[in-house]
mmCIF file of the N, C-alpha and C atoms, coordinates in Angstrom:
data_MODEL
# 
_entry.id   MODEL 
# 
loop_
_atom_site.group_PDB 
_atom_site.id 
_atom_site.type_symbol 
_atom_site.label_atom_id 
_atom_site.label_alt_id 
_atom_site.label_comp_id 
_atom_site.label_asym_id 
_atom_site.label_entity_id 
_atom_site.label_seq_id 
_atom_site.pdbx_PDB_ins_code 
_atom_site.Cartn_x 
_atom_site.Cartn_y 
_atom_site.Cartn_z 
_atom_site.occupancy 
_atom_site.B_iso_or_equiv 
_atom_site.pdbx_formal_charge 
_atom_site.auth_seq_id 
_atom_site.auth_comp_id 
_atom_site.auth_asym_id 
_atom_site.auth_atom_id 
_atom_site.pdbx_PDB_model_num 
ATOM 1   N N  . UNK A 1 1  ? 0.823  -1.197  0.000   1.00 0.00 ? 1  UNK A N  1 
ATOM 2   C CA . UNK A 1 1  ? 0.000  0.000   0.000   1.00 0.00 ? 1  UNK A CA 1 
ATOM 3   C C  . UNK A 1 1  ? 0.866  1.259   0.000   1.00 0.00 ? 1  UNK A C  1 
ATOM 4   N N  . UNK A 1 2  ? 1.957  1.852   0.828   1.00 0.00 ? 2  UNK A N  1 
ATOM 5   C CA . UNK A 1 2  ? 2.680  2.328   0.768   1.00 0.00 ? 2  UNK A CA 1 
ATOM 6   C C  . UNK A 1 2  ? 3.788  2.644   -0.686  1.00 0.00 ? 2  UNK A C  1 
ATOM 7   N N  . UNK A 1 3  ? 3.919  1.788   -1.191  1.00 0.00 ? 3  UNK A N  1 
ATOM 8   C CA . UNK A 1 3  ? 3.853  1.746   -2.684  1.00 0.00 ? 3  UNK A CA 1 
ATOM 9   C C  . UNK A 1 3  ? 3.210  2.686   -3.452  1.00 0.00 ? 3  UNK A C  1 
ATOM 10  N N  . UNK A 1 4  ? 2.026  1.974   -3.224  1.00 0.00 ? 4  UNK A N  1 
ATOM 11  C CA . UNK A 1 4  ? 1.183  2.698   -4.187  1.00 0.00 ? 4  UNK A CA 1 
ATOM 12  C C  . UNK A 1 4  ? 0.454  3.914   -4.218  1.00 0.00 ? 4  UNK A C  1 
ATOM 13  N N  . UNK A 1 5  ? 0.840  4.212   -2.475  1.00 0.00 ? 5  UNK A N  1 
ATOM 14  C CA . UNK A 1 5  ? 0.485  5.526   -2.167  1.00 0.00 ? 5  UNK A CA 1 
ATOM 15  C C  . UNK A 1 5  ? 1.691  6.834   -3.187  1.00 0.00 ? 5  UNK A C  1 
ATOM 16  N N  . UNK A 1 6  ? 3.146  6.186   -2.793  1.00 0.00 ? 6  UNK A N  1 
ATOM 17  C CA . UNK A 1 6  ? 3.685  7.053   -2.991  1.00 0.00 ? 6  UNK A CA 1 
ATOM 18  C C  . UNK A 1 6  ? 4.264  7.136   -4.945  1.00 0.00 ? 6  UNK A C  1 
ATOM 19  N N  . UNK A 1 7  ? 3.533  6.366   -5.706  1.00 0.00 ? 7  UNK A N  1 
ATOM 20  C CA . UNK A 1 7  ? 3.057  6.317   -7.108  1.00 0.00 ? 7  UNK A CA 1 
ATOM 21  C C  . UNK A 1 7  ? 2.299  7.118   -7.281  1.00 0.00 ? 7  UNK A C  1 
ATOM 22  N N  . UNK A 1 8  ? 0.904  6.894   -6.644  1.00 0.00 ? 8  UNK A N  1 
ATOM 23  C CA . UNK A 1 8  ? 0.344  7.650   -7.009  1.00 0.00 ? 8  UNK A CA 1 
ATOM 24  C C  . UNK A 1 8  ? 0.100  9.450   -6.534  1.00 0.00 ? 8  UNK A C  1 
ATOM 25  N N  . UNK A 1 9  ? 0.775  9.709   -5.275  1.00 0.00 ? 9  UNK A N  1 
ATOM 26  C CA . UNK A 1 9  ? 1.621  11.168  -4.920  1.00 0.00 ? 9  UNK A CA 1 
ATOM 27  C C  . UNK A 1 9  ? 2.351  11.481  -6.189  1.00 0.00 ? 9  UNK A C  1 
ATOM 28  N N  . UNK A 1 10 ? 3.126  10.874  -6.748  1.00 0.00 ? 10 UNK A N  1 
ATOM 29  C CA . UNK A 1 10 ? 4.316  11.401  -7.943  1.00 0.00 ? 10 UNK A CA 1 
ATOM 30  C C  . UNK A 1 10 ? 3.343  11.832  -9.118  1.00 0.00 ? 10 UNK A C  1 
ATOM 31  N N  . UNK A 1 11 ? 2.051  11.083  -8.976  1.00 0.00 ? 11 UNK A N  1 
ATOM 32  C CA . UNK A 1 11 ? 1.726  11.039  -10.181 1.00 0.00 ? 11 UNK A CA 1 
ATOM 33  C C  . UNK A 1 11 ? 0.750  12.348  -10.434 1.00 0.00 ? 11 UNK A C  1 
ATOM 34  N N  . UNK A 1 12 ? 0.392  12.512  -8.812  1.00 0.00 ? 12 UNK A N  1 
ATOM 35  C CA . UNK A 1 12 ? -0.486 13.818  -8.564  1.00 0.00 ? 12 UNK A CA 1 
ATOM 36  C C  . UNK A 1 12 ? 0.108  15.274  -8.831  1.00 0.00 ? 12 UNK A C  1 
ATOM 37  N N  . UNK A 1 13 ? 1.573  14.949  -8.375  1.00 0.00 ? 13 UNK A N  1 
ATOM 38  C CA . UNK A 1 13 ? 2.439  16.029  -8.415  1.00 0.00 ? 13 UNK A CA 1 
ATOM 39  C C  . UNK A 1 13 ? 2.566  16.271  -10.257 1.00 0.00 ? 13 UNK A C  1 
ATOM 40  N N  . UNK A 1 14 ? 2.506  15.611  -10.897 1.00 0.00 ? 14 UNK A N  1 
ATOM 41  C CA . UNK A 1 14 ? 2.981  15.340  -12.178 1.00 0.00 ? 14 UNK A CA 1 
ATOM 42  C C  . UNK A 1 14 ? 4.418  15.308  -12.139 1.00 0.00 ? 14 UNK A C  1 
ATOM 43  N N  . UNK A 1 15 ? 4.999  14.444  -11.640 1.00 0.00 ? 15 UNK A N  1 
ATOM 44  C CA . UNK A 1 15 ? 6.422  13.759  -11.996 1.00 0.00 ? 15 UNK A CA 1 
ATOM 45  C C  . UNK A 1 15 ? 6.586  13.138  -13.299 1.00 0.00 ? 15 UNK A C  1 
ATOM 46  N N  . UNK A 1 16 ? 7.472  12.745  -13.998 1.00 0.00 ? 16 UNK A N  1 
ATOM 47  C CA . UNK A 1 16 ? 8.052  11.765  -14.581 1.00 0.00 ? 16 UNK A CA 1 
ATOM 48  C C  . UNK A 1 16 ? 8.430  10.149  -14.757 1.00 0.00 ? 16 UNK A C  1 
ATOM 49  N N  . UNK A 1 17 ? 8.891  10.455  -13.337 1.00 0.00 ? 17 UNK A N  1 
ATOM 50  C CA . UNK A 1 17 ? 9.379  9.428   -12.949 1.00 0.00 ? 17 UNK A CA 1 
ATOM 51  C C  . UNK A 1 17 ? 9.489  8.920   -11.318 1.00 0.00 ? 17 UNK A C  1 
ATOM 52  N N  . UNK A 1 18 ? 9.457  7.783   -11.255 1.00 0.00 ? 18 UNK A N  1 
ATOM 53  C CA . UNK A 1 18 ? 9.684  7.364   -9.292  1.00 0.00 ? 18 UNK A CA 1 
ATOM 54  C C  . UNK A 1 18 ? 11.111 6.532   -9.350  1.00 0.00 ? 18 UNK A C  1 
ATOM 55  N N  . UNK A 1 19 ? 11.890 6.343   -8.530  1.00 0.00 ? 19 UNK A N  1 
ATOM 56  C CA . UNK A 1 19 ? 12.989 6.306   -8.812  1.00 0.00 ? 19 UNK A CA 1 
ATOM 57  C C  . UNK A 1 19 ? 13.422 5.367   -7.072  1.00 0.00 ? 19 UNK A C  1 
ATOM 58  N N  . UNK A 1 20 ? 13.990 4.683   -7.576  1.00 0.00 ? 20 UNK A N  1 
ATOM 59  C CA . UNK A 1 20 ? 14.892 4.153   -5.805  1.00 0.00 ? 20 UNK A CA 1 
ATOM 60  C C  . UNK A 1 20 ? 16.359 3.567   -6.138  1.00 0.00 ? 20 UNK A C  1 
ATOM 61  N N  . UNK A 1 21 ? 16.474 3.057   -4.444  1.00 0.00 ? 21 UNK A N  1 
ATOM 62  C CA . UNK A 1 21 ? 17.454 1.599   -4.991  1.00 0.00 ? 21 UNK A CA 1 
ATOM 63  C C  . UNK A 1 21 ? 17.335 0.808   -4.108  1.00 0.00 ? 21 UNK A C  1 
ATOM 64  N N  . UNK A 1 22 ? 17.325 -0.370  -4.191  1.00 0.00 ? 22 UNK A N  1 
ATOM 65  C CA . UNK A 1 22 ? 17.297 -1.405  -3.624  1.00 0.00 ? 22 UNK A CA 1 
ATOM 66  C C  . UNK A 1 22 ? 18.888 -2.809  -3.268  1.00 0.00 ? 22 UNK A C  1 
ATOM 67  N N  . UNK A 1 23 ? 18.724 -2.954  -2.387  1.00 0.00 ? 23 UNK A N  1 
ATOM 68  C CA . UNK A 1 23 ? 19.718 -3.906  -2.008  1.00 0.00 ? 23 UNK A CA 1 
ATOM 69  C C  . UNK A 1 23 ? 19.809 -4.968  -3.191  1.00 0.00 ? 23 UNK A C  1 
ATOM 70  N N  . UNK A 1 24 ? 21.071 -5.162  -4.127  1.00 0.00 ? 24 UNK A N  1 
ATOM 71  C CA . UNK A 1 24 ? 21.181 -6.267  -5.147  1.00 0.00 ? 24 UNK A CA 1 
ATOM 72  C C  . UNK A 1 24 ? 21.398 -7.576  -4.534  1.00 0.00 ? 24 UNK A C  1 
ATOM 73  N N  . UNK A 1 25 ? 21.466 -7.907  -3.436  1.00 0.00 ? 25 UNK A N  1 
ATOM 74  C CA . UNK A 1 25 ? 21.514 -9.408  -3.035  1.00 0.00 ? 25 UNK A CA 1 
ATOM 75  C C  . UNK A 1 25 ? 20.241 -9.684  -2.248  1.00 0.00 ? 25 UNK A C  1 
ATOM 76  N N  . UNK A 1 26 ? 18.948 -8.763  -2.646  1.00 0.00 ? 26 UNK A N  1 
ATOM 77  C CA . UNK A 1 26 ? 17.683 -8.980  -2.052  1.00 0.00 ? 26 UNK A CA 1 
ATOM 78  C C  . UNK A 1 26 ? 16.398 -9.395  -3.137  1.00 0.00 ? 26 UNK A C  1 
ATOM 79  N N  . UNK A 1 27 ? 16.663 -10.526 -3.645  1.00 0.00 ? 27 UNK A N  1 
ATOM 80  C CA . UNK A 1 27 ? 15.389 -10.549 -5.084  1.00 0.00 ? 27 UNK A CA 1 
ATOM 81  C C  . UNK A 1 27 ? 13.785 -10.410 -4.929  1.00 0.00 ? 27 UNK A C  1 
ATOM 82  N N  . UNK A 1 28 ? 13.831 -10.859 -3.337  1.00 0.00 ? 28 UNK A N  1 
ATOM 83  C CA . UNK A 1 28 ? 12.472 -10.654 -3.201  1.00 0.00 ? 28 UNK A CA 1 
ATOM 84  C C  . UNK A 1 28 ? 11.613 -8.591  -3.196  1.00 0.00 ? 28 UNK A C  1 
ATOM 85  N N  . UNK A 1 29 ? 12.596 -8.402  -2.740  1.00 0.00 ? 29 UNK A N  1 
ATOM 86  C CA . UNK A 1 29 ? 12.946 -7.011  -2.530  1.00 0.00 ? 29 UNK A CA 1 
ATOM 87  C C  . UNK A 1 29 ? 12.245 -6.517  -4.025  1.00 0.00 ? 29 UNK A C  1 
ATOM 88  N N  . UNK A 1 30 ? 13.652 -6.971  -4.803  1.00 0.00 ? 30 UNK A N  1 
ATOM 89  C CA . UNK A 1 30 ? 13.491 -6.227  -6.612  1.00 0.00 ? 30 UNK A CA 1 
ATOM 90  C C  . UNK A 1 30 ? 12.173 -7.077  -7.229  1.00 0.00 ? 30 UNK A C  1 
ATOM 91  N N  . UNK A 1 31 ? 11.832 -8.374  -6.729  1.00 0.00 ? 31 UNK A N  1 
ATOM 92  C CA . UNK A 1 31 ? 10.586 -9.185  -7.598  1.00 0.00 ? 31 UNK A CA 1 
ATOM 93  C C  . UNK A 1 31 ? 9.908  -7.836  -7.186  1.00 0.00 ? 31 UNK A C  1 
ATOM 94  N N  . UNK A 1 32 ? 9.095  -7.141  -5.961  1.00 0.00 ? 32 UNK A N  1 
ATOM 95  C CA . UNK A 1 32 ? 8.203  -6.821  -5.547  1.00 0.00 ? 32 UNK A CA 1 
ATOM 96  C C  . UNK A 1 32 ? 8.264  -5.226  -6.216  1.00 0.00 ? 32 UNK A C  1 
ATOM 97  N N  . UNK A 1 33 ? 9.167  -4.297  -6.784  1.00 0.00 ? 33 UNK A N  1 
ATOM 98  C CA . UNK A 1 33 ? 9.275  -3.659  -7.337  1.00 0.00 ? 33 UNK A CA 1 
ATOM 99  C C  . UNK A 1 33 ? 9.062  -3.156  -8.686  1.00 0.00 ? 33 UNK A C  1 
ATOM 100 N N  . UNK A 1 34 ? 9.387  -4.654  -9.092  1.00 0.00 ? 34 UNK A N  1 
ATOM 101 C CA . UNK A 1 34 ? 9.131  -5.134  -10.623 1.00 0.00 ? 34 UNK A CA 1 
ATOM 102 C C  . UNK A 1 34 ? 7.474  -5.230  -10.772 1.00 0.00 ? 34 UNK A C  1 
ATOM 103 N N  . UNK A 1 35 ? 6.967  -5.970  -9.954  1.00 0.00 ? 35 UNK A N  1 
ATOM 104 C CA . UNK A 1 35 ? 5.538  -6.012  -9.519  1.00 0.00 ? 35 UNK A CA 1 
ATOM 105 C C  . UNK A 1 35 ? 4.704  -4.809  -9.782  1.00 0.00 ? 35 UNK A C  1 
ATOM 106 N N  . UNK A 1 36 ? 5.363  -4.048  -9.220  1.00 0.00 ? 36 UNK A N  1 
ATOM 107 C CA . UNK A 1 36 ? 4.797  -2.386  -9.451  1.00 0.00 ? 36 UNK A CA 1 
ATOM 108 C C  . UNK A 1 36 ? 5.227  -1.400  -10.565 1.00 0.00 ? 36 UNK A C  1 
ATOM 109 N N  . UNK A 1 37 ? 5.798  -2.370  -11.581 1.00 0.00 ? 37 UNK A N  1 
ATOM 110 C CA . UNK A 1 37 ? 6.370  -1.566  -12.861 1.00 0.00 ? 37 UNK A CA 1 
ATOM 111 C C  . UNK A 1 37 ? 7.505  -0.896  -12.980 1.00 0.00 ? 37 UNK A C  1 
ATOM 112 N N  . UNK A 1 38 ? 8.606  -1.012  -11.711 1.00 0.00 ? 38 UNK A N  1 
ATOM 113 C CA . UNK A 1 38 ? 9.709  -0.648  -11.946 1.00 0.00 ? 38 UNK A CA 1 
ATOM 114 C C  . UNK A 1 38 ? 10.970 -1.201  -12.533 1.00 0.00 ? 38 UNK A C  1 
ATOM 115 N N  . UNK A 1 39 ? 11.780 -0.440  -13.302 1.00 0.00 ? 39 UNK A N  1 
ATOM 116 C CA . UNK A 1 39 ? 12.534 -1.523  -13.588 1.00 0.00 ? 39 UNK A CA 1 
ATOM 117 C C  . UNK A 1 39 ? 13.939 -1.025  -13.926 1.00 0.00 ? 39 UNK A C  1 
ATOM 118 N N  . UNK A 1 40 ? 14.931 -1.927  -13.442 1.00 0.00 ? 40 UNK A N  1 
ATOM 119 C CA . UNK A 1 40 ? 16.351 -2.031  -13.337 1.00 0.00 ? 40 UNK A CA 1 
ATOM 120 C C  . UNK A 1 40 ? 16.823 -0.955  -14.740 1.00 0.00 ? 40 UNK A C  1 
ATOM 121 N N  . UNK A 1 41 ? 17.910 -0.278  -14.107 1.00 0.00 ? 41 UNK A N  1 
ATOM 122 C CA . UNK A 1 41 ? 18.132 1.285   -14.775 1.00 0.00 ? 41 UNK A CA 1 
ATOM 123 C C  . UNK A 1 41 ? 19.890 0.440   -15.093 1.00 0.00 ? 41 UNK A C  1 
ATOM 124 N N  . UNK A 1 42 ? 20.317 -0.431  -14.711 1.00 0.00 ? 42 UNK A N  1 
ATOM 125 C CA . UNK A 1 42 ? 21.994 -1.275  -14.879 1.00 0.00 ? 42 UNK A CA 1 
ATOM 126 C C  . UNK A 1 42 ? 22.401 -0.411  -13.905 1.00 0.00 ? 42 UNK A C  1 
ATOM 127 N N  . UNK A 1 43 ? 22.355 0.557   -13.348 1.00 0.00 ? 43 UNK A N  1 
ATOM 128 C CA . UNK A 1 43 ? 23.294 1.625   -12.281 1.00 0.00 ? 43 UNK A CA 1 
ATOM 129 C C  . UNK A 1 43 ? 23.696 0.656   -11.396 1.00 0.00 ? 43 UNK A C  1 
ATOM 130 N N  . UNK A 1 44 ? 24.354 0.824   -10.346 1.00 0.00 ? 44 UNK A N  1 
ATOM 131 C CA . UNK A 1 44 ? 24.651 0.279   -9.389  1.00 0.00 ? 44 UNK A CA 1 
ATOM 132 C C  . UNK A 1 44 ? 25.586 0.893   -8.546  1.00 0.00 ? 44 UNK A C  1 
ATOM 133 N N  . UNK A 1 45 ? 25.834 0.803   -7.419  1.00 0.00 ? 45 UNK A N  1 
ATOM 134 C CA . UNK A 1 45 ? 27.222 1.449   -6.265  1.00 0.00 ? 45 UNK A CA 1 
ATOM 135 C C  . UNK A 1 45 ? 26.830 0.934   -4.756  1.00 0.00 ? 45 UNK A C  1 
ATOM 136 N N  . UNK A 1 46 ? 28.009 1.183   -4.490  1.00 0.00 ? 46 UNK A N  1 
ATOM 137 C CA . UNK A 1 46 ? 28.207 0.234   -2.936  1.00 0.00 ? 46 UNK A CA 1 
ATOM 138 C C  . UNK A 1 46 ? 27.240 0.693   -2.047  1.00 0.00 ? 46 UNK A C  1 
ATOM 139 N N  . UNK A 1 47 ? 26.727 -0.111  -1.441  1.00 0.00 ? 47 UNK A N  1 
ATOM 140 C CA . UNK A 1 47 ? 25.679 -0.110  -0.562  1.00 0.00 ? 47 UNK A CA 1 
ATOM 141 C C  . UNK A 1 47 ? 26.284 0.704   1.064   1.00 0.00 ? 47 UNK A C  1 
ATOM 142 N N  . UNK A 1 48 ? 25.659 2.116   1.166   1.00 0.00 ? 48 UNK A N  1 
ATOM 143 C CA . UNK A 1 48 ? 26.426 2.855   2.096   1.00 0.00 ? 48 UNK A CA 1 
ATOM 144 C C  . UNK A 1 48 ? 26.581 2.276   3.285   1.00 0.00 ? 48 UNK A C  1 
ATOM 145 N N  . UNK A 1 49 ? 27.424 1.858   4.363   1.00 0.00 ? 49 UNK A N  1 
ATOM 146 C CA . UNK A 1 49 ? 27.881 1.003   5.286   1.00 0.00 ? 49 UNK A CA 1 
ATOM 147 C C  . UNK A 1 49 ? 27.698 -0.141  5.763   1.00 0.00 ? 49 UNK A C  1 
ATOM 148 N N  . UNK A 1 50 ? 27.708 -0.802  3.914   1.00 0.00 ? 50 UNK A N  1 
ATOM 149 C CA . UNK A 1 50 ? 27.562 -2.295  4.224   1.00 0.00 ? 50 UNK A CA 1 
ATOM 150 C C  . UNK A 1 50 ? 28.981 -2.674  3.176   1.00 0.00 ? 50 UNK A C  1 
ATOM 151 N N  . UNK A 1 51 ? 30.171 -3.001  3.818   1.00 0.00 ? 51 UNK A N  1 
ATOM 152 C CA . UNK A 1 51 ? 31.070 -3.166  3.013   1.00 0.00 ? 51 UNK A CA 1 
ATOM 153 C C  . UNK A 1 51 ? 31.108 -4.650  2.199   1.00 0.00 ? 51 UNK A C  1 
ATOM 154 N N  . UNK A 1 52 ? 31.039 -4.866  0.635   1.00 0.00 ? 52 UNK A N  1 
ATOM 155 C CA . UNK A 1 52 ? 30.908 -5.812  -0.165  1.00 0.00 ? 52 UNK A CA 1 
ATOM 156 C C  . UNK A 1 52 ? 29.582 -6.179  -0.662  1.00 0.00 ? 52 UNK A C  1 
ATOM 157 N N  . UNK A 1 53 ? 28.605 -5.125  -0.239  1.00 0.00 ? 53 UNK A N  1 
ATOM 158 C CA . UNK A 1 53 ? 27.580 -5.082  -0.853  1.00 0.00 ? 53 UNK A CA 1 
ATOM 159 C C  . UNK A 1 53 ? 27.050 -3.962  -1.624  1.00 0.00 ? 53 UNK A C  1 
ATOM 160 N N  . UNK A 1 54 ? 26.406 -4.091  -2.330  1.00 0.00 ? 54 UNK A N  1 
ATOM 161 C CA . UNK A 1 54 ? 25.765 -3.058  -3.797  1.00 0.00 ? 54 UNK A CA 1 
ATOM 162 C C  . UNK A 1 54 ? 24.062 -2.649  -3.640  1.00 0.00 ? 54 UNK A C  1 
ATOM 163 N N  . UNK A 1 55 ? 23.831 -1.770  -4.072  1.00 0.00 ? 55 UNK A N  1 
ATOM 164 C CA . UNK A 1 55 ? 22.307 -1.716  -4.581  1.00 0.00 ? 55 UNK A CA 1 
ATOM 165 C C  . UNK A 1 55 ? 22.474 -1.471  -5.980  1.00 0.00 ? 55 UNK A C  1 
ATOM 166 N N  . UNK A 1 56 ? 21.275 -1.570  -6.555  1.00 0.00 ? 56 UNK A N  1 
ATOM 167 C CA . UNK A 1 56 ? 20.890 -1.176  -7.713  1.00 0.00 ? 56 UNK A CA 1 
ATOM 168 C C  . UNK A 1 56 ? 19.830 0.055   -8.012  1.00 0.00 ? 56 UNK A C  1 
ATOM 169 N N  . UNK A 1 57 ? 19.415 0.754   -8.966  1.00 0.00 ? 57 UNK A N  1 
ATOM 170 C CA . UNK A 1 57 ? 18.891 1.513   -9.301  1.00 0.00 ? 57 UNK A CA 1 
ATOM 171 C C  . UNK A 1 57 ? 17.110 0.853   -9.901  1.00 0.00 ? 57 UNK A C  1 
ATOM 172 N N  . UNK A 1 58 ? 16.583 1.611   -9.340  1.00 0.00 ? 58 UNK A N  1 
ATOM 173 C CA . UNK A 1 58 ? 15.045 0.847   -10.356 1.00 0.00 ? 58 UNK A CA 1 
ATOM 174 C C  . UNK A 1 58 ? 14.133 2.315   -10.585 1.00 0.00 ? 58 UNK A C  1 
ATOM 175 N N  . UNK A 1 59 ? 13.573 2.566   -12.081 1.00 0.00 ? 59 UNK A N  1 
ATOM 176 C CA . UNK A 1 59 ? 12.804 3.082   -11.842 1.00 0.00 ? 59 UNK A CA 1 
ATOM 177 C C  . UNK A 1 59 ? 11.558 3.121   -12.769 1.00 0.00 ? 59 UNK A C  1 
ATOM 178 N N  . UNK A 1 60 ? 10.571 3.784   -12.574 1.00 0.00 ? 60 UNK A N  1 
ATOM 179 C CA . UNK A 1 60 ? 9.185  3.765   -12.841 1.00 0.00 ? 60 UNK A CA 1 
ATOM 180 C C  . UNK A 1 60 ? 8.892  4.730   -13.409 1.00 0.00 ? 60 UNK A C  1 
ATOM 181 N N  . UNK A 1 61 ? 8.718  4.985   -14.745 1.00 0.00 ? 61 UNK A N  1 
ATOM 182 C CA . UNK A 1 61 ? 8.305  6.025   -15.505 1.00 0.00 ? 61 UNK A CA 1 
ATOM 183 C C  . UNK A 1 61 ? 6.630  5.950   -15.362 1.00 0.00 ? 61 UNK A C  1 
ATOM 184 N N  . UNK A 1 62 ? 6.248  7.355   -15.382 1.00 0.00 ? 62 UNK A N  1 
ATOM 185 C CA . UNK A 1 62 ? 5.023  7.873   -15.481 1.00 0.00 ? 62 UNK A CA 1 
ATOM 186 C C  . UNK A 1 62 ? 4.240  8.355   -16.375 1.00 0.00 ? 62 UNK A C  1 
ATOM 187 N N  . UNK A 1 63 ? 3.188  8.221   -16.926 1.00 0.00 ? 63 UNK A N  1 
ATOM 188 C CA . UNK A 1 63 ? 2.464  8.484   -18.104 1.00 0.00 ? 63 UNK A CA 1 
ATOM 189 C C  . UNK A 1 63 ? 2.274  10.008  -18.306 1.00 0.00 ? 63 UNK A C  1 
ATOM 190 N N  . UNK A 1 64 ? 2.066  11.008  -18.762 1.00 0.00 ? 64 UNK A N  1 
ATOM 191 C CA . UNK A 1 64 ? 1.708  12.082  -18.384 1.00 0.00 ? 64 UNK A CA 1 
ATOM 192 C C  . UNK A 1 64 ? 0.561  12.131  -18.567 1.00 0.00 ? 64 UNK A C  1 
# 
């Protein structure tokens, strides 16, 4: 729900786009993202004070 609250906020605002990142060694994480139409941007960088781990980039373009 939270999700979709904050989709549809972006969408009220008239954004573009919704945008995150998510932990890359979490799939359930990215399945559930994907779920909601977002999708893997290839970005990636170290996951801030988790040394040897990464996130990734996902995002969700908006219709105008």
């Amino acid at each position: 729900m939270l999700a979709a609250a904050v989709i549809a906020w972006a969408r009220a605002q008239n954004s573009t786009h919704v945008g995150l990142w998510v932990p890359a060694d979490n799939p359930g994480a990215r399945a559930f993202y994907q779920r909601q139409g977002f999708r893997p941007t290839g970005r990636s960088r170290p996951f801030p004070g988790a040394a040897g781990r990464s996130i990734t980039e996902m995002r969700l373009e908006l219709a105008p």
